[in-house]
PLY file of the C-alpha trace (Angstrom):
ply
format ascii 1.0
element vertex 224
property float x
property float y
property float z
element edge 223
property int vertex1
property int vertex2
end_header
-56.39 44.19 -13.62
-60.22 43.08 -12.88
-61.69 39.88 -12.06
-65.30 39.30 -11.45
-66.57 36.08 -9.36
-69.11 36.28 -5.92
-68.75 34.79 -2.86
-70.93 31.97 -3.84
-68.95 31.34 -6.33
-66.21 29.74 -4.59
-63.56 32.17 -6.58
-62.26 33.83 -9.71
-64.77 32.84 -12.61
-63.89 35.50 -15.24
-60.30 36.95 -14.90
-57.27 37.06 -16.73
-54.18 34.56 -17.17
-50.50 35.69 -17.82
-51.41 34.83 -21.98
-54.76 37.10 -22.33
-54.22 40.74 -23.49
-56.12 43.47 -20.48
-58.62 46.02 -20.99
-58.52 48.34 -18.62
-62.47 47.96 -16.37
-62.86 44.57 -18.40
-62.41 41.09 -16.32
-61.47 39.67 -19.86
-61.96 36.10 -20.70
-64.07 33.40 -17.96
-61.39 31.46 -16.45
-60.68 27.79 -17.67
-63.92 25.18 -17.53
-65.91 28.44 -16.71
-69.27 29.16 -19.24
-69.82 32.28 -18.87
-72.73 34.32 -21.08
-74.90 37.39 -21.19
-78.46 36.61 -22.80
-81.82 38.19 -22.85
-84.63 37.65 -20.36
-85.47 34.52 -23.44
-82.19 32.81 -22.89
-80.85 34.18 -26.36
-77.12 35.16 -26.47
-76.99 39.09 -26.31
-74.98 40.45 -29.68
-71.29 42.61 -29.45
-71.78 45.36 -27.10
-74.67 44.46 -26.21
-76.38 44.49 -22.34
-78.04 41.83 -20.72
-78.12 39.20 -17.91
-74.63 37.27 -16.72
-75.49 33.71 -16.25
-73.05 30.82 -15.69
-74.21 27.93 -17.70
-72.83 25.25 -16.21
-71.96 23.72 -12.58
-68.07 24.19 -11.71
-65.83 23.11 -8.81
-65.98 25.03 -5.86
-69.42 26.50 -5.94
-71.86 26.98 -3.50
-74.20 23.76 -2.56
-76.62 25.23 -0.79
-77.93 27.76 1.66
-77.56 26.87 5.27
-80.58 25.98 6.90
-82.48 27.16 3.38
-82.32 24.99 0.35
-85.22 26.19 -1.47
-83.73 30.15 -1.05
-80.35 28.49 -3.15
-82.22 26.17 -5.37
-84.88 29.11 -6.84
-82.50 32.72 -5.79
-79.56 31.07 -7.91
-80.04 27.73 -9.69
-83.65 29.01 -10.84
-84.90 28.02 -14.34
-83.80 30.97 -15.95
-85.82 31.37 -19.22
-86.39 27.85 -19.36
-82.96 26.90 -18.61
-80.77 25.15 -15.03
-78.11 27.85 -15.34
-76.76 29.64 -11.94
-77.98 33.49 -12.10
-75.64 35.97 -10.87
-77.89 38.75 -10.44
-75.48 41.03 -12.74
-75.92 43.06 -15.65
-72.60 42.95 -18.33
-72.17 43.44 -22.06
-69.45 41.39 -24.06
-67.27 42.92 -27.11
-66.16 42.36 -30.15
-63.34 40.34 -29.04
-65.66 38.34 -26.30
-64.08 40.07 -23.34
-66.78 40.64 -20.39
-67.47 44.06 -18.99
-69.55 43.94 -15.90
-72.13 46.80 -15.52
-72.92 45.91 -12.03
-76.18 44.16 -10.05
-79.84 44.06 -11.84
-80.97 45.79 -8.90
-78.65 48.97 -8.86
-79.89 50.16 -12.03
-81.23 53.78 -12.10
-83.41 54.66 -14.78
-82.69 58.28 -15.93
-85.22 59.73 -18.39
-85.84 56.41 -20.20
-82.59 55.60 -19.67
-81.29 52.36 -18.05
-77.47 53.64 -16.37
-75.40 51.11 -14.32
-74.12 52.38 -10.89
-71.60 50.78 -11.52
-70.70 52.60 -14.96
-71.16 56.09 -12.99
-69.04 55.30 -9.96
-65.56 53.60 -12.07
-66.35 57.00 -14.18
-65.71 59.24 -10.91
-63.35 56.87 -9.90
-61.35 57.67 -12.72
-60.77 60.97 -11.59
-57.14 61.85 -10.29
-58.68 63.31 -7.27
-61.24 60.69 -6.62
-60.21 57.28 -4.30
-63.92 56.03 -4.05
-67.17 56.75 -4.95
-71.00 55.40 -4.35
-73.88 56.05 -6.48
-78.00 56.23 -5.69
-80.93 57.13 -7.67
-83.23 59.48 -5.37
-87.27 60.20 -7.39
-86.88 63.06 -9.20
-90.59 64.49 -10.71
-89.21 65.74 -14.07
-86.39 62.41 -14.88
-88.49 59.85 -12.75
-84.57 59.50 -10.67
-82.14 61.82 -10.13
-78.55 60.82 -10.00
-76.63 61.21 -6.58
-73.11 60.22 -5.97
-70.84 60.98 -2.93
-67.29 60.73 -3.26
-64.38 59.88 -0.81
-61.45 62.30 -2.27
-57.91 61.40 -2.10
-55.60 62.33 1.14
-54.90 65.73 1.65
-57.79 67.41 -0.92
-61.38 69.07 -0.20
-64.50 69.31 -2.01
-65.30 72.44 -3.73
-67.89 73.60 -6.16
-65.47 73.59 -8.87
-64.51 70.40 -8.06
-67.78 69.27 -8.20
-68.05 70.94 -11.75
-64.77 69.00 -12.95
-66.53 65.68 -12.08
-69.84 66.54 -13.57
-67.71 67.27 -16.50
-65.13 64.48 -16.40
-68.03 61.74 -15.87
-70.16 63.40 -19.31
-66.74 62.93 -21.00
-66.29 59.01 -20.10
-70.09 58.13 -20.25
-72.30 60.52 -21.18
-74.28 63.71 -20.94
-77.68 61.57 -19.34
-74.96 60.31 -16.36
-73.91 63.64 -15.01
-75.19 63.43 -11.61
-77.59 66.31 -9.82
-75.29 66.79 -7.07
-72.13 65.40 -5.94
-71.46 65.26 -1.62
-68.26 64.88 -0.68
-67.81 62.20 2.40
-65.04 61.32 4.55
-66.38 57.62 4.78
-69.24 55.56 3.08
-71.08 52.56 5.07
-70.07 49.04 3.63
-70.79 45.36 4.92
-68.01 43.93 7.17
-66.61 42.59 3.66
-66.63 46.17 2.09
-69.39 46.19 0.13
-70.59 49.56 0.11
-74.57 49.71 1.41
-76.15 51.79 -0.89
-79.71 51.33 0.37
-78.52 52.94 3.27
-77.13 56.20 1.50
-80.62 56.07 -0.22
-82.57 55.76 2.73
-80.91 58.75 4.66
-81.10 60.77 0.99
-84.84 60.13 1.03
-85.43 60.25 4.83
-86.99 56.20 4.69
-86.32 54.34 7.81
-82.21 52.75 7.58
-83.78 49.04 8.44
-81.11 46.20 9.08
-77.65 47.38 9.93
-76.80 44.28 11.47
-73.84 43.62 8.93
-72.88 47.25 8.65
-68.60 47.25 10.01
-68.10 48.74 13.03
0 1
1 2
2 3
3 4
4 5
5 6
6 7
7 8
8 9
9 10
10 11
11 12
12 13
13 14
14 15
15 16
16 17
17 18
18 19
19 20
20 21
21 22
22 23
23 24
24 25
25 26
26 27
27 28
28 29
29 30
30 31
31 32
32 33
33 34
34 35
35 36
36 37
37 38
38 39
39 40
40 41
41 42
42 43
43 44
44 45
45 46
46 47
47 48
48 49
49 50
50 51
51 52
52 53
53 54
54 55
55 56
56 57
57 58
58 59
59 60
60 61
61 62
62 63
63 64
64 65
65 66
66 67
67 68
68 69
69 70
70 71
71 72
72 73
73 74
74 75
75 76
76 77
77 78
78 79
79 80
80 81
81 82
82 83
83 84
84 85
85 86
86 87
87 88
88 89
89 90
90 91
91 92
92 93
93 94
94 95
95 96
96 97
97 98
98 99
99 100
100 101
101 102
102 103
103 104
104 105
105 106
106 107
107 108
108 109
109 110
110 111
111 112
112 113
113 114
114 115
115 116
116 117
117 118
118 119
119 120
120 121
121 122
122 123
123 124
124 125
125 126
126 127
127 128
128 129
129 130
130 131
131 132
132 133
133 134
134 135
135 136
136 137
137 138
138 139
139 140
140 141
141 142
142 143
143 144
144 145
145 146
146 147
147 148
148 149
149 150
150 151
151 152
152 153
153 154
154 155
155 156
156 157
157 158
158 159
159 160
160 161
161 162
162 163
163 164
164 165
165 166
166 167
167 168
168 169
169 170
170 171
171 172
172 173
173 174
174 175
175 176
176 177
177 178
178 179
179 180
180 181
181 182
182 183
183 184
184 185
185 186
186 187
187 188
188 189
189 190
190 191
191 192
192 193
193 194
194 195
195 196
196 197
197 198
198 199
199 200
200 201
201 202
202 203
203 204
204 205
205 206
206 207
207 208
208 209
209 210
210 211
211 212
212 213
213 214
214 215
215 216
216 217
217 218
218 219
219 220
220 221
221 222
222 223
């Protein structure tokens, strides 16, 4: 069962209820009083199946008033007037289907763009996840000269296993079969840990910056 919502968010805002249907990887329907919508950088709904930007279009109980010590970083970062619009920006890419049930992609800013191709980290890394083998997973784009990014993912296998080249092989394989040829990535490392924020958010930038060798910057709210 999934449920998206943010911190700032004050709690669940799309999730399920004991009388909505699941999808396995979909949050399903926004939760009551919630209005939820993916549109295009215009404001225009985004079709069936179609991706685009998850806005909240109205005010709700139990957001977020302000930034401490910075209202102008709340007011423009998420209440900013979003194609013209006062709705609260999320900062995260989804796609609804035929049925309206949301499917998060993940965050506008950890999209790698693959040969012309616009992939989700977050479509790459519930793909390895999906793997009987695999308990978690993280996913960068490092330059590449020939695909403009190259696809790197390190994985944190289940208790008791070991990477291996065939191994590796299976989950090149497994993630073509659940999203596609253009998301196999380059190389897989297998890890024991992965650095996340003291609320376990993994920190990507810094498994880019020691992939590229670019100074780590900030670790101040890396867990100890």
């Amino acid at each position: 069962m999934d449920t998206w919502w943010q911190t700032e968010t004050g709690g669940f805002m799309i999730t399920p209820t004991p009388v909505v249907p699941l999808k396995p990887g979909s949050g399903t329907l926004p939760f009551a009083g919630i209005q939820a919508d993916v549109v295009h950088e215009d404001g225009t709904s985004a079709a069936a199946n179609e991706d685009g930007y998850l806005v909240i279009k109205h005010p709700w109980p139990g957001m977020a008033r302000t930034v401490w010590g910075d209202p102008d970083r709340y007011r423009m970062t998420y209440w900013n007037d979003f194609a013209g619009q006062g709705w609260y920006f999320t900062g995260d890419s989804a796609r609804r289907d035929e049925d309206g049930y949301f499917w998060i992609i993940g965050r506008m800013d950890d999209v790698i763009k693959v040969s012309g191709y616009r992939l989700g980290t977050a479509e790459i890394e519930s793909a390895l996840v999906s793997h009987k083998d695999v308990a978690e997973a993280a996913v960068i784009g490092v330059p590449d000269d020939l695909k403009g990014n190259a696809i790197l993912a390190y994985c944190i296998l289940n208790a008791g296993l070991t990477g291996s080249d065939a191994l590796e092989r299976e989950l090149k394989d497994h993630v073509r079969h659940e999203v596609g040829p253009i998301a196999i990535p380059s190389h897989i490392e297998f890890v024991p840990t992965l650095p996340k924020t003291r609320s376990g958010k993994i920190m990507r930038r810094l498994l880019k910056a020691q992939a590229t060798g670019q100074p780590i910057g900030d670790t101040s709210t890396l867990e100890g």
